[in-house]
N, C-alpha and C positions, 0 to 999 in steps of 0.2 A: 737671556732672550734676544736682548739687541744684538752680541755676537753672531747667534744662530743666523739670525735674519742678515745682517750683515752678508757670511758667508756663506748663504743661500745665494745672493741676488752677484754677490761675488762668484759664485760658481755657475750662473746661467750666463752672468754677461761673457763670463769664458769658452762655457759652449759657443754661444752663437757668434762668437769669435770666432772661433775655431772652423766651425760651420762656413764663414763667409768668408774666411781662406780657401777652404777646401773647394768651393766650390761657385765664388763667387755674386752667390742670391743671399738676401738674407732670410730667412726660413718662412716666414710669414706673409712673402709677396708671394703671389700667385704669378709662372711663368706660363704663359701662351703656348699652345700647339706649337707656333709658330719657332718661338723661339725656344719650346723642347727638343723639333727637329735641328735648329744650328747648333745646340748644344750636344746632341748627339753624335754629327758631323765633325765637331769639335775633341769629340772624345775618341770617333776614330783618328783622326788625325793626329793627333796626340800620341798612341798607342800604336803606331805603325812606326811616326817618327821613334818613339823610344825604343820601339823593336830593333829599328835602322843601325839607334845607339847601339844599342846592345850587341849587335851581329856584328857591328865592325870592331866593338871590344875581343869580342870573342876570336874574330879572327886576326886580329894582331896578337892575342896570345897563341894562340893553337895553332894558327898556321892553317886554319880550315879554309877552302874557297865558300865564301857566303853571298856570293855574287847574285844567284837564285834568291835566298831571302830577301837581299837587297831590293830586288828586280819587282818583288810580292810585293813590299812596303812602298814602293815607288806607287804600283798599281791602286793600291786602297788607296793612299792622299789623291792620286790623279783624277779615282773616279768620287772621293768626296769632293773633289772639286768641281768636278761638272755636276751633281749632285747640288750642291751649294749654289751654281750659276744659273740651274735650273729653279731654284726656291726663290731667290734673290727678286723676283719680280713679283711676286705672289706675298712677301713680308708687306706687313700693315703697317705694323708698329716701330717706332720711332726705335725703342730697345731691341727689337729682334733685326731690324738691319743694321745699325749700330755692331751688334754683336759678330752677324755677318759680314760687316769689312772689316773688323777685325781680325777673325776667320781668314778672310781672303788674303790678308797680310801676312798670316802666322803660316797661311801653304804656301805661299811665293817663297818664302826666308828659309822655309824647312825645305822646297824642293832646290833651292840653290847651295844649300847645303846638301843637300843627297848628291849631286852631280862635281 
């Protein structure tokens, strides 16, 4: 019985491990409007950057001009960043601007990388 229980509480503290890798909350706090929209913004940006990855993978192998893709993923970060500069004054909370220049940091590093 003490096993069982053991590796019960052994298998939840590894979910929410797993969980606050993934995605950096841990399951039980409640995130703000506020900071659901930077974390949205976060997730395009994310997912334009890996796009960016992936296109100039693909065009070093293939020899394809991916210059248009490029140009797409360049557009999404640009406009979640004016997106982002627009919300930036209207954050309440200590965590959701916090999150926000982070944010801000991670599309400066990614657009100087795109160029």
């Amino acid at each position: 019985m003490k096993k069982l229980l053991f590796l019960l509480i052994l298998l939840m503290g590894g979910a929410v491990t797993i969980y606050y890798f993934a995605t950096g909350e841990m399951p039980w706090v409640a995130v703000s409007e506020e900071e659901q929209q930077v974390i949205q913004l976060r997730s395009t940006v994310r997912t334009a950057y890996s796009q960016f990855q992936q296109d100039g993978r693909t065009a070093s192998l293939s020899g394809i001009d991916t210059s248009g893709m490029a140009s797409d993923c360049m557009s999404k970060i640009e406009q979640a960043e004016k997106d982002l500069e627009a919300l930036r004054p209207r954050l309440k909370t200590v965590r959701a601007s916090t999150t926000a220049s982070q944010l801000a940091s991670e599309i400066a590093y990614d657009k100087k990388q795109m160029h």
